[in-house]
C-alpha positions in Angstrom: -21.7 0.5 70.2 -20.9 3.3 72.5 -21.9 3.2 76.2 -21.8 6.1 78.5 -19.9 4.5 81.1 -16.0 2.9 81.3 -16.1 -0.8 81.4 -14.5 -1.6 84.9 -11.3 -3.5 85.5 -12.5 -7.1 86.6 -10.2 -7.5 89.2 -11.5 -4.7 91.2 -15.5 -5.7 90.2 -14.0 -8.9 91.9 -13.6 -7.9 95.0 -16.5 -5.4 95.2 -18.9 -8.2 94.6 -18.1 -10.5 97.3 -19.3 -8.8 100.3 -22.8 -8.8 98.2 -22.7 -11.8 96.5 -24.9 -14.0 99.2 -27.4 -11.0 99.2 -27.8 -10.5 94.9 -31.2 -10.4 93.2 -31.3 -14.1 90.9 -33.4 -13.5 87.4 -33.8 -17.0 85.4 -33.5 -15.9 82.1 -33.2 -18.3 79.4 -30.3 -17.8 76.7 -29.1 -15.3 78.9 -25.7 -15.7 80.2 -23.5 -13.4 82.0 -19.7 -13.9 81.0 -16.6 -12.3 82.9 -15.1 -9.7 81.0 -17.8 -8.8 78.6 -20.8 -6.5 78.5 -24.3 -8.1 78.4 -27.8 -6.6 77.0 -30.3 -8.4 80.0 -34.3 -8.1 79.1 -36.7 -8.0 81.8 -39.9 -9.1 80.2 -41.7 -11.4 83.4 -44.5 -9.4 85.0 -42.7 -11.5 88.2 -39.3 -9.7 87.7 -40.1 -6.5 86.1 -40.9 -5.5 90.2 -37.2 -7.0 91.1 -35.3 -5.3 88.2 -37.1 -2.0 89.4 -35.8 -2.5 92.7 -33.0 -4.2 93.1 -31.3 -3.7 89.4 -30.5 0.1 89.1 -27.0 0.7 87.9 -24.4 -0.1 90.3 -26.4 -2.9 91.5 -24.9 -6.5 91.5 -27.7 -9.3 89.7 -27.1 -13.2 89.2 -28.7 -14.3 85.9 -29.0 -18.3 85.7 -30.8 -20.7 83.5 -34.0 -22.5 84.2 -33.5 -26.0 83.6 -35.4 -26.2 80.1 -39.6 -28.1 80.8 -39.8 -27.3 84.1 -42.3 -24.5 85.4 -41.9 -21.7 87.8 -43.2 -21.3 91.1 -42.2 -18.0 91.4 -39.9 -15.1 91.6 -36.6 -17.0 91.3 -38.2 -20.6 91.8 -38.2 -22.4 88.7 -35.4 -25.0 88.4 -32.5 -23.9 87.5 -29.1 -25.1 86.0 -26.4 -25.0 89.0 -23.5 -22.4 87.2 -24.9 -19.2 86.5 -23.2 -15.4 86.3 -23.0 -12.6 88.5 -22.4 -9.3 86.8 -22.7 -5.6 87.7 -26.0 -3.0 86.3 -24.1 -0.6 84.1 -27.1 0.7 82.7 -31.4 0.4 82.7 -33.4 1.7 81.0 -37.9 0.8 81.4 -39.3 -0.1 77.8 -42.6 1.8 77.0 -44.6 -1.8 77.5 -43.2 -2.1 81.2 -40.3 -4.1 80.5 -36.7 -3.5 81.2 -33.4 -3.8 79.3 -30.5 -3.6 81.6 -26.6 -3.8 80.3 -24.6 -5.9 82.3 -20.8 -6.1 82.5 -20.0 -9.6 83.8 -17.8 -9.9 86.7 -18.3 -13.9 87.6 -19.4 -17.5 87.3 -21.5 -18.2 90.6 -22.6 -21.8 91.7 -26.5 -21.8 92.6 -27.9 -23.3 95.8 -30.5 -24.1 98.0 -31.5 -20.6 100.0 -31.9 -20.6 103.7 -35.4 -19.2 103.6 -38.6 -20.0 102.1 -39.2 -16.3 100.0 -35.1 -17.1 98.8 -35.7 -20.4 97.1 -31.8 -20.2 95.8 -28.8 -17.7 96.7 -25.4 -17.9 94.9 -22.0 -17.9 96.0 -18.7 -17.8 94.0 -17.8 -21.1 91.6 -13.7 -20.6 91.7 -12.2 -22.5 88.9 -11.3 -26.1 90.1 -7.5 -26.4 89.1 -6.6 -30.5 89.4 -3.0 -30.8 90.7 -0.1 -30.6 88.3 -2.4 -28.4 86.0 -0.9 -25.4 84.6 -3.6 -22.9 83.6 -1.0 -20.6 82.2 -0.3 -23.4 79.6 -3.9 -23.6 79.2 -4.1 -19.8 78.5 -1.3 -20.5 76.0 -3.5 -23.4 74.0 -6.8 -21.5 73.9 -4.4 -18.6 72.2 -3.0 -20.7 69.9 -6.0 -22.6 68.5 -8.4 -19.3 68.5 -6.3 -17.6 66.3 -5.9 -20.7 64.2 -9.0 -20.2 63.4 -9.5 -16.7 63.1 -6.8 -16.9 60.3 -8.5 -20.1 59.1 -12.2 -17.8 59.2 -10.3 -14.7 58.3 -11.6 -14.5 54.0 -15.4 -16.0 55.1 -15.2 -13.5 57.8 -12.7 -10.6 58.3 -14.7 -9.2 61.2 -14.8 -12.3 63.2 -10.7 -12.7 62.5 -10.4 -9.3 64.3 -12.9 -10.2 67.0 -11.1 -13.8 68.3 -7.6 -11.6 68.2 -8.7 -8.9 70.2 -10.2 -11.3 72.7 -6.9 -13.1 72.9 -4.8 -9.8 73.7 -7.8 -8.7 76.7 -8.7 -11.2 78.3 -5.8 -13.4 80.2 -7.6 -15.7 82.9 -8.1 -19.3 81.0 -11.4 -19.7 82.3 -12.8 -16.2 81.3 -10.9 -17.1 77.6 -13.0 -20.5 77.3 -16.3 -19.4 78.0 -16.2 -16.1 76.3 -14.5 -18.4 73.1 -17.5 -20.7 73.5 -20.3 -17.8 74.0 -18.6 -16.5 70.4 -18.0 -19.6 68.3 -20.3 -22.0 70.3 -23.5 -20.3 71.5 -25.7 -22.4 69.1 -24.1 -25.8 69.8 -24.9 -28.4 72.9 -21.1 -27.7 73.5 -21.9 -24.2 75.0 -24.0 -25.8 77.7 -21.0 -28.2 78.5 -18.9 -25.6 79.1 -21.1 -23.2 80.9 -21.7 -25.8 83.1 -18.7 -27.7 83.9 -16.4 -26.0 86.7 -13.1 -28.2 86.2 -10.8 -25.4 84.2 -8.8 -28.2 82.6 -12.2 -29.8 81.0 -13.7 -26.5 80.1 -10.4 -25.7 78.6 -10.5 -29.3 76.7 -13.9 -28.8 75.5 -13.5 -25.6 74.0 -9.6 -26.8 72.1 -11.5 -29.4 71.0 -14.3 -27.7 69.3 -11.8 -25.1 67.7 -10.0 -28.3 66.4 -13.3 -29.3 64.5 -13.6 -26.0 63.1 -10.2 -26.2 61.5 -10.8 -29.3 59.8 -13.6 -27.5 58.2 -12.6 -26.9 54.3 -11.0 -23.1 54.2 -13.0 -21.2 52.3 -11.1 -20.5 48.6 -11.1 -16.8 47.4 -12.5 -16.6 44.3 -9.9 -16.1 41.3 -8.8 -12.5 40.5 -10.4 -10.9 36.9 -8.3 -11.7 34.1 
């Protein structure tokens, strides 16, 4: 899909979306989830958001998306429970759908942790969820694993599914941060599976990292798929 707009270099994004980050508009959005490094189609379908999203999510904006924690009702705009690792990301585009709703495209900048606001109309505010590196780590090793095993598996995919072969290697020449790696591996491979929530969730880099080797690992024990026998 084309975009009218360059995707941004996330290191710059970075820094522009600290001074703002205490101050960003928070949408609870279920299976919505704002990774760094990627570009994100956000629907705006609550009658309680659609007046936020008009407001305070025109492009160039900085929004917070995070996830209601799943049985639990809202109170209001931004109130409902919520899951304590969300995303921050940057409005690239919005567009209002003839019904009233909106469809935004986000690029993802970072993971935010979620907490308690200072004010009663701010119920939760976000601030930035650094990856929590455990001494005598070494994330560039880490990097280096996640590599290895995706495109393991992309050749291990690659007759069931040439596109998704191209997809893992061109994630694993872009993207060079082992945190944005794992979760962007894990929205790709994982987004059905309980192990995407684990990994969403879960700030250590060295778990996150495990998590997601491991769940490549079971994918390679799979049985490759055989192609069929050439036409005599």
């Amino acid at each position: 899909m084309n975009f009218p707009f360059a995707i941004e270099p996330i290191d710059r994004l970075r820094l522009q979306i600290l001074p703002h980050l205490s101050r960003v508009p928070i949408f609870p959005l279920q299976d919505t989830h704002l990774l760094p490094q990627n570009l994100h189609p956000v629907d705006i379908s609550d009658p309680r958001q659609r007046s936020m999203a008009a407001e305070l999510a025109r492009p160039g904006d900085f929004i917070a998306v995070v996830t209601p924690v799943p049985g639990k009702e809202a109170g209001g705009i931004g109130s409902p429970p919520v899951r304590r690792v969300g995303g921050a990301g940057k409005v690239m585009m919005r567009s209002r759908q003839e019904d009233g709703t909106y469809r935004l495209v986000v690029q993802g900048v970072m993971r935010v942790q979620v907490e308690q606001g200072l004010l009663p109309q701010t119920p939760y505010r976000v601030t930035p969820l650094p990856d929590q590196v455990r001494p005598g780590h070494n994330p560039a090793a880490s990097l280096r694993m996640l590599v290895s095993m995706a495109e393991r598996v992309a050749r291990h995919l690659a007759y069931k599914s040439p596109n998704g072969e191209r997809v893992l290697g061109s994630l694993c020449r872009v993207i060079h941060d082992p945190g944005d790696l794992a979760d962007v591996l894990t929205w790709v491979m994982f987004s059905r599976s309980p192990l995407f929530a684990q990994v969403m969730q879960a700030a250590d880099l060295e778990m996150r990292v495990d998590l997601v080797v491991t769940g490549l690992a079971r994918l390679l024990m799979e049985p490759s798929p055989i192609a069929p026998a050439a036409p005599n």
